[in-house]
Every structure is written in C-alpha cells, then in structure tokens.
TORTIDO-510011 format. One record per residue: residue number from 1; residue in one letter; x, y, z of N, C-alpha, C in turn. Coordinates in nm, 4 decimals, padded with zeros to 6 digits, m for minus. Example, Ala and Ser with C-alpha at 12.3 -4.5 7.8 and 13.67 -1.06 7.14 Angstrom:
(site 1; "A"; (01.3190; m00.5690; 00.7800); (01.2300; m00.4500; 00.7800); (01.3200; m00.3300; 00.7800))
(site 2; "S"; (01.2850; m00.2250; 00.7080); (01.3670; m00.1060; 00.7140); (01.2900; 00.0030; 00.7870))
//
This chain:
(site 1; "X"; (02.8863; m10.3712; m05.8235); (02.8147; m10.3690; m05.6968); (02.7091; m10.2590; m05.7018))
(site 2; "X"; (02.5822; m10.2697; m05.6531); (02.4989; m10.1850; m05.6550); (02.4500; m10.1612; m05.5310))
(site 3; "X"; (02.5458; m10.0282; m05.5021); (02.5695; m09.9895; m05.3672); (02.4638; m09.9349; m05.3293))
(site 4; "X"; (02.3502; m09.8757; m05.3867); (02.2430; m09.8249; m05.3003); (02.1205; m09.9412; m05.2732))
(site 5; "X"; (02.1235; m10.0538; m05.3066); (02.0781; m10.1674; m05.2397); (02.1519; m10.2498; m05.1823))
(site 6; "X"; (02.2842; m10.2356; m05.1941); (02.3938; m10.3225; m05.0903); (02.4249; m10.2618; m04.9346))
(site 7; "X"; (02.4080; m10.1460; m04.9663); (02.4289; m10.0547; m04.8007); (02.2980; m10.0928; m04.7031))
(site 8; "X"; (02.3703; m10.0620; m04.5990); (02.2828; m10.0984; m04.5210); (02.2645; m09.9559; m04.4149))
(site 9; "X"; (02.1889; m09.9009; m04.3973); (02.1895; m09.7549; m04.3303); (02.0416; m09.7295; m04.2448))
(site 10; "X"; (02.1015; m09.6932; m04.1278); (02.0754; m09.6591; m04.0360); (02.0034; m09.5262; m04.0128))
(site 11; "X"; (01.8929; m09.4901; m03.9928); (01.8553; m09.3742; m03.9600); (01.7743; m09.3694; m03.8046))
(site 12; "X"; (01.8561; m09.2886; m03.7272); (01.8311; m09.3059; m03.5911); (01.7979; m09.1600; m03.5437))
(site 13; "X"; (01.7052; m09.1291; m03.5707); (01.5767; m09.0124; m03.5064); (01.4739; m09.0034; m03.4552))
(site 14; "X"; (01.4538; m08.9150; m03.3370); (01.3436; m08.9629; m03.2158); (01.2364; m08.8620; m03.2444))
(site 15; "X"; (01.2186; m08.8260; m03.3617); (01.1026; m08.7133; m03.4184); (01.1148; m08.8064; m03.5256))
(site 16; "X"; (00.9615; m08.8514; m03.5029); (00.9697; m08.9914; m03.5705); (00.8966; m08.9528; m03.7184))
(site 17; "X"; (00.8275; m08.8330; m03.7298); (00.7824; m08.7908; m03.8589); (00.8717; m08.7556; m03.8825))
(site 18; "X"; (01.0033; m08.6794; m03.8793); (01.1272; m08.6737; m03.9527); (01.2016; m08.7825; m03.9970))
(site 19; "X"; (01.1726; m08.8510; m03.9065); (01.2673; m08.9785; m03.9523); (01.1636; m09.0540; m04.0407))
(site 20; "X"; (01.0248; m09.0832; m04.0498); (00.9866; m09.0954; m04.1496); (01.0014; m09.0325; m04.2779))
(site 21; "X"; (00.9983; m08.8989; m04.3016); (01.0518; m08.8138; m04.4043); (01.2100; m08.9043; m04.4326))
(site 22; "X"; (01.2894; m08.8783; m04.3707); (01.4337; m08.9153; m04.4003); (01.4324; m09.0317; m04.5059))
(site 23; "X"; (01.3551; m09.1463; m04.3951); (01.3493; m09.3006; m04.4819); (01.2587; m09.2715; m04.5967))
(site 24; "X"; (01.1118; m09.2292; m04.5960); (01.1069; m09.1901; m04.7625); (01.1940; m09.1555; m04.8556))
(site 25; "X"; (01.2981; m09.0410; m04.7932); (01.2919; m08.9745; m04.9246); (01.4417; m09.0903; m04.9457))
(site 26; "X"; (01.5140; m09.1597; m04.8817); (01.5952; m09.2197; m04.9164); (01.5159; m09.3992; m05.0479))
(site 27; "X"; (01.4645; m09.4114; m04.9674); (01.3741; m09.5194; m05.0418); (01.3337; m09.4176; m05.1873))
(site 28; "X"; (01.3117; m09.3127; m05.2067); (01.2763; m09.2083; m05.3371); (01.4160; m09.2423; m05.4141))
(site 29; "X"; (01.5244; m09.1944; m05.3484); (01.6778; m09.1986; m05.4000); (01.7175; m09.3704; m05.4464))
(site 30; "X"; (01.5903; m09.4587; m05.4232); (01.7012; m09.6069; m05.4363); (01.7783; m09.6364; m05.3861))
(site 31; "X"; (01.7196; m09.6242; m05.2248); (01.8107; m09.6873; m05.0840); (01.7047; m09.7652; m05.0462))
(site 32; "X"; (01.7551; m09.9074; m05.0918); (01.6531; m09.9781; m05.0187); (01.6536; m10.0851; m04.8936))
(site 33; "X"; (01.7964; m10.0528; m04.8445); (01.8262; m10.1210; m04.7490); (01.8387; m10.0336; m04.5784))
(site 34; "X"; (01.7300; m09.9659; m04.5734); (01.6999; m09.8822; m04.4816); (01.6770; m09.9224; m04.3444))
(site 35; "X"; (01.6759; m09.9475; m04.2280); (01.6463; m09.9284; m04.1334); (01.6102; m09.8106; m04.0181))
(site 36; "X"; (01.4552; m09.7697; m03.9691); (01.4545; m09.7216; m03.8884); (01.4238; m09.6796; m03.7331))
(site 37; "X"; (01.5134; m09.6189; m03.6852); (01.5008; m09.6309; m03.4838); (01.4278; m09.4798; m03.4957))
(site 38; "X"; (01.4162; m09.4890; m03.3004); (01.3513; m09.3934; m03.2755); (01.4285; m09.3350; m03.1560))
(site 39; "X"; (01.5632; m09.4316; m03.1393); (01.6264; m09.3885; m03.0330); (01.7531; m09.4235; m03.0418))
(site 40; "X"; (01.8148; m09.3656; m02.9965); (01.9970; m09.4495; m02.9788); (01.9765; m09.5845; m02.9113))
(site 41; "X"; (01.9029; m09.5942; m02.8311); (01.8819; m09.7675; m02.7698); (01.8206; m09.8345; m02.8824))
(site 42; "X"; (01.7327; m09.8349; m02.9192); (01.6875; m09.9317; m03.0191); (01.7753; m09.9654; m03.1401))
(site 43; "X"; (01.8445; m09.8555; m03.2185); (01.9355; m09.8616; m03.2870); (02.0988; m09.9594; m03.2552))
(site 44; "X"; (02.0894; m09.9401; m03.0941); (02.2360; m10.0294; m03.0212); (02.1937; m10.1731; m03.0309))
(site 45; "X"; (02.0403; m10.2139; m02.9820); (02.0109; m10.3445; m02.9898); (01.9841; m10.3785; m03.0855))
(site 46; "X"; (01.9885; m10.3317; m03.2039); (02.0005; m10.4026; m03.3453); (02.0860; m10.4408; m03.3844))
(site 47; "X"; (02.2028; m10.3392; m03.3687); (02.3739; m10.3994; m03.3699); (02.4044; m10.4847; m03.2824))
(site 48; "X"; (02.4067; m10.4745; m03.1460); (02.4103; m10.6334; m03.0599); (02.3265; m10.8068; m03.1540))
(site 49; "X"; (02.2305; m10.7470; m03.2073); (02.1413; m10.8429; m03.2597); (02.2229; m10.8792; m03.3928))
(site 50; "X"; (02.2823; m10.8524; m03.4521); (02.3996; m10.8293; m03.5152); (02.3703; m10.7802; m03.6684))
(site 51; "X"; (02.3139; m10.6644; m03.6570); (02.2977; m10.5848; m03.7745); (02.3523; m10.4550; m03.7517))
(site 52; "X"; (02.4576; m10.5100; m03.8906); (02.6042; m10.3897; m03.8977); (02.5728; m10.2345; m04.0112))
(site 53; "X"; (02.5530; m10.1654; m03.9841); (02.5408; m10.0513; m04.0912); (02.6923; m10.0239; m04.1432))
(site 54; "X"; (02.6435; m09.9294; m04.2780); (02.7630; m09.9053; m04.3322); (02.7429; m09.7953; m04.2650))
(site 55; "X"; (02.6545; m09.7063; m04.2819); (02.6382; m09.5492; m04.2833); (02.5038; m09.4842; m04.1602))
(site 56; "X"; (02.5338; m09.4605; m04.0641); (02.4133; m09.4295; m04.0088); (02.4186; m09.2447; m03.9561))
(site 57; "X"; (02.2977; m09.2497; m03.9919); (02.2452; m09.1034; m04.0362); (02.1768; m09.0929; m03.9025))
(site 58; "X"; (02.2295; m08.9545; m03.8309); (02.1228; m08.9521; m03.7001); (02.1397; m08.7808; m03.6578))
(site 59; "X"; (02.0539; m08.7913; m03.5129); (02.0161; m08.6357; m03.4715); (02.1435; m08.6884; m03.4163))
(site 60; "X"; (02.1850; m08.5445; m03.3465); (02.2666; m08.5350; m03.2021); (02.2504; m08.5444; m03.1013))
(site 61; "X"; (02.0424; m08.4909; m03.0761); (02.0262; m08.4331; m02.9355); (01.9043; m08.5898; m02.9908))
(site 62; "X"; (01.9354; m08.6809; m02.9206); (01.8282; m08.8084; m02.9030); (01.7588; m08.7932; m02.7777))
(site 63; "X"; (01.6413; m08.8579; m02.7104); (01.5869; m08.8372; m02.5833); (01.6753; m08.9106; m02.4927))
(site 64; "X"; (01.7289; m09.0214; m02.5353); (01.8213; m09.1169; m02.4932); (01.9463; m09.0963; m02.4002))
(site 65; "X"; (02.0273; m09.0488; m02.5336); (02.1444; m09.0126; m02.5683); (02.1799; m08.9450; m02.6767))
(site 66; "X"; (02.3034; m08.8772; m02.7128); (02.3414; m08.7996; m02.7488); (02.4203; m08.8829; m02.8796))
(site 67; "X"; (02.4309; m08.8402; m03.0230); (02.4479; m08.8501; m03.1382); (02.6148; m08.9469; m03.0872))
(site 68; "X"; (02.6956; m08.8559; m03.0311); (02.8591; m08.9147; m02.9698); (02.8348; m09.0627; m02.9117))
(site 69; "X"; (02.7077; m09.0655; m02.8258); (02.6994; m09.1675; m02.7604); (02.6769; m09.2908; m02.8434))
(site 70; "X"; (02.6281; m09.2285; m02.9251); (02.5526; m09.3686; m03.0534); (02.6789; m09.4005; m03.0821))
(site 71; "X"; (02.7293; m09.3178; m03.1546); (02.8490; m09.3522; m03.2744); (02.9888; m09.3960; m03.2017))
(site 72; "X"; (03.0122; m09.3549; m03.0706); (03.1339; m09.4665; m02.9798); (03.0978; m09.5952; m02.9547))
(site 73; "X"; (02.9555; m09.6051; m02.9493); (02.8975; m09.7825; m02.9156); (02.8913; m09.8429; m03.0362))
(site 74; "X"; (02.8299; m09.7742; m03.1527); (02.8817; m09.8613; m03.2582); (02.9831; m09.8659; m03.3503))
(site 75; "X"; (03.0795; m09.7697; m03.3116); (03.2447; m09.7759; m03.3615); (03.2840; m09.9003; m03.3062))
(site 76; "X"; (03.2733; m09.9927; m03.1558); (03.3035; m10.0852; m03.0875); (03.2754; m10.1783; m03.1757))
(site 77; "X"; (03.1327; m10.1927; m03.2179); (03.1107; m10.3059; m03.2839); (03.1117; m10.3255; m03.4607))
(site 78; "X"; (03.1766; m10.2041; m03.4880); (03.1512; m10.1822; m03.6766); (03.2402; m10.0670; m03.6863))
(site 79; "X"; (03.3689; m10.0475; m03.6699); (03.4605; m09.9578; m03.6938); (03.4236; m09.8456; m03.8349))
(site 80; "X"; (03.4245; m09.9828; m03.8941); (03.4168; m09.8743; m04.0548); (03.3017; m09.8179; m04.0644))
(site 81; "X"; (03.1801; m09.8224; m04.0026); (03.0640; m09.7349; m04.0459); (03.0894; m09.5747; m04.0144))
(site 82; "X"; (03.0199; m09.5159; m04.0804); (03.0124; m09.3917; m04.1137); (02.8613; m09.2976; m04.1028))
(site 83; "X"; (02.9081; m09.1924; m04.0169); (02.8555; m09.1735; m03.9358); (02.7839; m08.9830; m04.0334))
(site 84; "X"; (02.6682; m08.9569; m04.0579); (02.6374; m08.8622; m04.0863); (02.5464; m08.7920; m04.0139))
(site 85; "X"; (02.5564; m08.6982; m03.9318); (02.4898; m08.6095; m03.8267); (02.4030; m08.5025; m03.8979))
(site 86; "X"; (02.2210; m08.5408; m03.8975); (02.1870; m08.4854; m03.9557); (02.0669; m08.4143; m03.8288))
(site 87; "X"; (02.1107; m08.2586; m03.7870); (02.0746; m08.2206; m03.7015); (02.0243; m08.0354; m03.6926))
(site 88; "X"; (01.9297; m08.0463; m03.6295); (01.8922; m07.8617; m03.5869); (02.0126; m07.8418; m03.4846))
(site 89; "X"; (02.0745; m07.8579; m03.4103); (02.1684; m07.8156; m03.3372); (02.2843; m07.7490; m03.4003))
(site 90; "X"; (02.3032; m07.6072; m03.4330); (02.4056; m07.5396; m03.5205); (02.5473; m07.5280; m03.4333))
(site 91; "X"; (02.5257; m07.5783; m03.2890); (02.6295; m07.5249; m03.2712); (02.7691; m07.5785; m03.3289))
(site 92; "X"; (02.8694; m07.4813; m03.3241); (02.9666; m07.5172; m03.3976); (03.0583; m07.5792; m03.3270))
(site 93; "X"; (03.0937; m07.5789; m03.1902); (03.1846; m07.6768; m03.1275); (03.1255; m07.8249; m03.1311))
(site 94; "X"; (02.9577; m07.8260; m03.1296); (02.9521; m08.0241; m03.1319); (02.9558; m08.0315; m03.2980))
(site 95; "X"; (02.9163; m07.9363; m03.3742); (03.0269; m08.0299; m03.4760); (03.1482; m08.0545; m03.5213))
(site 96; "X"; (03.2037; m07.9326; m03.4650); (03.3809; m08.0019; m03.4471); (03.3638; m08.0988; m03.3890))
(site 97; "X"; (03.3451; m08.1345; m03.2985); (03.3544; m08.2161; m03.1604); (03.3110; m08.3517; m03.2194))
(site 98; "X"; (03.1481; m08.3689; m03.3457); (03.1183; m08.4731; m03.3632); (03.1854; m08.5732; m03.5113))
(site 99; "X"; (03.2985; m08.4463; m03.5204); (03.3864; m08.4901; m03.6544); (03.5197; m08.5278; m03.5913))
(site 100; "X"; (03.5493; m08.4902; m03.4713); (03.6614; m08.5845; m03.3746); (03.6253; m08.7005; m03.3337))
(site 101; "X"; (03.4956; m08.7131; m03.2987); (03.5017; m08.8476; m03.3050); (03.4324; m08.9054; m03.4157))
(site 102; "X"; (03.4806; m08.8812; m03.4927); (03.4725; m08.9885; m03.6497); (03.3453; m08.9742; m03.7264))
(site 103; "X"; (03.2595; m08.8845; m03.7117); (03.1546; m08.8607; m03.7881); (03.1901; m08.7808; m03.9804))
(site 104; "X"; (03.1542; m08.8766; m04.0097); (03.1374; m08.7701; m04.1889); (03.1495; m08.6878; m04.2373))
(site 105; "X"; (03.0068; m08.6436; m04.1775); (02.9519; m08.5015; m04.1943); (02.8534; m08.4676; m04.0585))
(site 106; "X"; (02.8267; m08.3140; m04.0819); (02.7759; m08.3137; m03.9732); (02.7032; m08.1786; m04.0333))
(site 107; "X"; (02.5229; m08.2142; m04.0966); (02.4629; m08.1605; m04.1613); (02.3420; m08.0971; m04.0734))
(site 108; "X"; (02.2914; m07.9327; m04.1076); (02.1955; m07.8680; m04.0618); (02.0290; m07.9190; m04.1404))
(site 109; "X"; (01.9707; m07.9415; m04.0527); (01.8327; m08.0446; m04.0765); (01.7704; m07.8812; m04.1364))
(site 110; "X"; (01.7763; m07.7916; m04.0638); (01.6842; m07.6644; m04.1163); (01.6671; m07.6047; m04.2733))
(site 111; "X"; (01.8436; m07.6309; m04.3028); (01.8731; m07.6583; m04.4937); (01.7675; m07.6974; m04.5355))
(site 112; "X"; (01.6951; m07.6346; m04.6625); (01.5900; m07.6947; m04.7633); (01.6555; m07.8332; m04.8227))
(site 113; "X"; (01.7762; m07.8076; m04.8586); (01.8408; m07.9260; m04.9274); (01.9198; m08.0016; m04.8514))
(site 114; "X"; (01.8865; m07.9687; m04.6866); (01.9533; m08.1054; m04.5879); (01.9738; m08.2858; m04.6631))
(site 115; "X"; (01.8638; m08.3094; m04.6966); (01.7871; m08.4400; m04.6977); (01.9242; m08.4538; m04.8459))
(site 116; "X"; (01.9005; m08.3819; m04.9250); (02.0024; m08.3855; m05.0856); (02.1406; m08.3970; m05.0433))
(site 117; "X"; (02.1680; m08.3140; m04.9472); (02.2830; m08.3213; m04.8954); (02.3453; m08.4534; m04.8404))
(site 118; "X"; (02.2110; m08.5028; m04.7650); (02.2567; m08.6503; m04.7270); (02.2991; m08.7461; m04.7769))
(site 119; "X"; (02.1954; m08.7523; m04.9409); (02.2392; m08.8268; m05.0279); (02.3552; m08.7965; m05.0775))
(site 120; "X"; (02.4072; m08.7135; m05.1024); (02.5236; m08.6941; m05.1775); (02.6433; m08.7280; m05.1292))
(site 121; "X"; (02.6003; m08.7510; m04.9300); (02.7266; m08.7799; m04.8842); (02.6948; m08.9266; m04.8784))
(site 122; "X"; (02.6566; m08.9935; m04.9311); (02.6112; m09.1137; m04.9024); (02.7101; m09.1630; m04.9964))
(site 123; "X"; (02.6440; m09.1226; m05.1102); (02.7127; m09.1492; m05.2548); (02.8487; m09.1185; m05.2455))
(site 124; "X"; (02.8917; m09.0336; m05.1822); (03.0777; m09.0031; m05.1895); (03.1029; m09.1256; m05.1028))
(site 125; "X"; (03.0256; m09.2030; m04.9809); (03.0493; m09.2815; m04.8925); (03.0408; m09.4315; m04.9585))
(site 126; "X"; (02.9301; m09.4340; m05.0424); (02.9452; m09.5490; m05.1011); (03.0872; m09.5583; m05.2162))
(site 127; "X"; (03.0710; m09.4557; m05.2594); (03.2210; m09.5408; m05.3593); (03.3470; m09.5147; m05.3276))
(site 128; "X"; (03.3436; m09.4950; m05.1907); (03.5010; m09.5428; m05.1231); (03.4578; m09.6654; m05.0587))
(site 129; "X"; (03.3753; m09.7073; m04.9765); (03.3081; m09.8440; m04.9847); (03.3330; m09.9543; m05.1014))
(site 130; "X"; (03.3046; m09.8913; m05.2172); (03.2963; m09.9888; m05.3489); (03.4584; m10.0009; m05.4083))
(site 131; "X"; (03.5886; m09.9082; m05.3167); (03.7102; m09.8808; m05.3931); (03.7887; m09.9591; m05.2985))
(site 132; "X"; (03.7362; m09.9948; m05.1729); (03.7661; m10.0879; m05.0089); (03.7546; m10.2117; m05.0957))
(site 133; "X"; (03.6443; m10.2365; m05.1458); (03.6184; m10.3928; m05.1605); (03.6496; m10.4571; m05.3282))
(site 134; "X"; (03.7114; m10.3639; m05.3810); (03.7599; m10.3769; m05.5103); (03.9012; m10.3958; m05.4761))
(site 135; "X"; (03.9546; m10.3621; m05.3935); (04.1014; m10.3294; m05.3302); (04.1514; m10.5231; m05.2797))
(site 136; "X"; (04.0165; m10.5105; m05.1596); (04.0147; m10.6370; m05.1304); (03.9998; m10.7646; m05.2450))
(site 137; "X"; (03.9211; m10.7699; m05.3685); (03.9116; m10.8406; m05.4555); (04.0750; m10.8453; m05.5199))
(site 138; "X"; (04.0896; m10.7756; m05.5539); (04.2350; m10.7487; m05.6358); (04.3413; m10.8295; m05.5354))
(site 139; "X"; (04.3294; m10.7760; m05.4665); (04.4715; m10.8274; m05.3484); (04.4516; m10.9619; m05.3273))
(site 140; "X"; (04.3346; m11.0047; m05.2828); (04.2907; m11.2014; m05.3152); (04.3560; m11.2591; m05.4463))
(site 141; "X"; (04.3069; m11.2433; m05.5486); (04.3522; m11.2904; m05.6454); (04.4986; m11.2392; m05.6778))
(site 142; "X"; (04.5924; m11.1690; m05.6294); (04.7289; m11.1295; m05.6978); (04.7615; m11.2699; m05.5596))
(site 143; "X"; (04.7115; m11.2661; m05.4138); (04.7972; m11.3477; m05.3321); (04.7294; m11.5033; m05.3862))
(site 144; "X"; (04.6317; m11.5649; m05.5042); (04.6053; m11.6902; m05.5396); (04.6767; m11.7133; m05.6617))
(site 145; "X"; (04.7126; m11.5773; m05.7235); (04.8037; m11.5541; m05.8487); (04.9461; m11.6212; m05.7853))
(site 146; "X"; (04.9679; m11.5712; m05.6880); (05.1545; m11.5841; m05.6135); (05.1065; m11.7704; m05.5996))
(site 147; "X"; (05.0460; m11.7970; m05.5541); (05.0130; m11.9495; m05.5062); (05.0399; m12.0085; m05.5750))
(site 148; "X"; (04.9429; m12.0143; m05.6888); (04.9366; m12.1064; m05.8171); (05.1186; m12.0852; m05.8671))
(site 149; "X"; (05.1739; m11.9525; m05.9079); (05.2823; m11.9486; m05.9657); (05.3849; m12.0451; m05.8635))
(site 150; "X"; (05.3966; m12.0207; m05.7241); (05.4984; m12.0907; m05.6697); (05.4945; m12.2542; m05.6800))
(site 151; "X"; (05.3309; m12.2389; m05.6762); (05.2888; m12.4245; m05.7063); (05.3487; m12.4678; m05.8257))
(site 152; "X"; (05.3429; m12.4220; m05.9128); (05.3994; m12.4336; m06.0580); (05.5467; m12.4526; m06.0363))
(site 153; "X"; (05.6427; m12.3794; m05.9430); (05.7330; m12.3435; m05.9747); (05.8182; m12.4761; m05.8996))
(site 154; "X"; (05.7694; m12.5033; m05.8272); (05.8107; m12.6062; m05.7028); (05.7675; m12.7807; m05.7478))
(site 155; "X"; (05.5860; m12.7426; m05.8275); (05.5841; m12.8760; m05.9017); (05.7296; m12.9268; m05.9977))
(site 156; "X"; (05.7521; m12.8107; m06.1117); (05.8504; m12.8097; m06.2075); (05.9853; m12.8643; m06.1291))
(site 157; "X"; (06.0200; m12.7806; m05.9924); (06.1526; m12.8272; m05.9586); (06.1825; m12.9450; m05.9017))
(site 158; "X"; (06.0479; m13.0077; m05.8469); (06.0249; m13.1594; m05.8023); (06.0311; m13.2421; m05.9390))
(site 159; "X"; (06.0254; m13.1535; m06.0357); (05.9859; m13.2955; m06.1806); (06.1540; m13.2949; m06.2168))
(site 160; "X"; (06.2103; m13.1773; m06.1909); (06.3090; m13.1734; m06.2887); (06.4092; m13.2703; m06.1820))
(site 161; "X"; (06.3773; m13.2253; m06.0352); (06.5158; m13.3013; m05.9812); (06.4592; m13.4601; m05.9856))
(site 162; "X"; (06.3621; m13.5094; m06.0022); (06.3244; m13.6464; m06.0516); (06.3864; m13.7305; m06.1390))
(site 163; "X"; (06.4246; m13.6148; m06.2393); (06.4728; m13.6914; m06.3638); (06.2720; m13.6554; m06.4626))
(site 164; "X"; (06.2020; m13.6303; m06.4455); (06.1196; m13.6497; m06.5779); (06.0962; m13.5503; m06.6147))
(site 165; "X"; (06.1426; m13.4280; m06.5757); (06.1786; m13.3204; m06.6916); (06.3750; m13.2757; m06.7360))
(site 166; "X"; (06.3916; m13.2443; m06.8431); (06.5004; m13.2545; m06.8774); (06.5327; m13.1058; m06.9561))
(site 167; "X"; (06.6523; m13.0819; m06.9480); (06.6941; m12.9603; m07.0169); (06.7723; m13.0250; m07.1459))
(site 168; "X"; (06.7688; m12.9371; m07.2424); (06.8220; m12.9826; m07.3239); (06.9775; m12.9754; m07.4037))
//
C-alpha cells in the first residue's frame, strides 16, 4: 500500500497562507491526497458530502470554531481519523484537553521544524493504518481458509456416508 497517496488528509486552517504553506510542503513530502479548508465549516461539509479523512491536521483557534469542535463532529462521522493539532496556541491545558478528546498530537506552529514534525506524525499514523488493514486482510482469508476447510470436510462426510468414498 502506498500510504502517502492512499491517505486522505485534511488540512483545516483559516490563515490561508499557512495553510497554503502546510499543503505545499506536504505535496513536497509525497502527500498527494490533500485537501484544503479555510474553516471548520467547510471542512464539516465535505465530510457530510461524504469525504472521510484519515488524518486531519488543523489550528485550534478557527474563526468558526474551535479545533475540539472540528474533531467531535468528525469523530461522529469517521471514528478512526486522526487528528493532529497544528497550532500557535501553547497553552498547556488545551493540549491536554485536545489529547482527551482524541487528538494525536498536538504540535507548536512557531517550531522551525513544526511542518517536519507533522510529517513524521503522519508517517507513525500511516503505518498503524497500513498494520489495521493488513490485520483485516489476514483475518478474511484465515475466516475463507475455515470455509473452504469445513466445505471439504462436510463434502467428504456426505461422500463417505453415501457409500462413494470408502475406508479401507
């Protein structure tokens, strides 16, 4: 799987030359399945519209709403996405606060290496993503593995109590 064109990620920032920066430099990294808002609303009616992110990357302080507000509306509709808070707001209770409710990480935009940082949590995010759906592959085929064997096993005991298979 080639998870940095299979993801689908969200960048939802209302400083829209930042959020241009963001989506460059991710499109730089070989993310090419980018989407970007300029608000927590525009970002909600894309998911209603039914586009699911794996990973969405956002401020805290939106003009809108607030980073919490995004990520409870689209926990409703996409549980498993993952949520990376990439923000000037240092304080330290909303990022406790934005890692209780289920956020990633919860990264300082002022960092020179914010943007590196992002990627990197991306990448730890994608290959538990890629270890979910390897999990799921495996477990399909062991429960078509059990199928086929019982089919086998039940054909055989229908032949044998027939009479056209025989022991010897």
């Amino acid at each position: 799987m080639d998870s940095k064109k299979n993801l689908l990620v969200f960048v939802v920032e209302d400083n829209l030359m930042y959020n241009k920066i963001i989506c460059e430099y991710l499109k730089k990294e070989n993310y090419s399945n980018v989407k970007s808002f300029g608000s927590g609303k525009d970002c909600l009616k894309s998911i209603k519209n039914g586009d699911y992110p794996d990973i969405v990357i956002q401020d805290y302080y939106l003009q809108d709403s607030t980073g919490i507000d995004v990520l409870t509306a689209v926990k409703k509709h996409r549980n498993n996405a993952e949520f990376i808070f990439l923000t000037a707001n240092e304080n330290v209770e909303v990022a406790v606060n934005s890692i209780k409710y289920g956020a990633y990480d919860y990264i300082i935009k002022n960092d020179e290496m914010a943007l590196q940082k992002v990627v990197d949590k991306i990448g730890k995010i994608a290959k538990v993503i890629d270890i979910k759906h390897r999990e799921k592959i495996t477990r399909l085929i062991m429960v078509i593995a059990l199928f086929v064997l019982a089919l086998i096993i039940i054909t055989g005991l229908i032949l044998y109590s027939a009479g056209v298979i025989q022991t010897s």
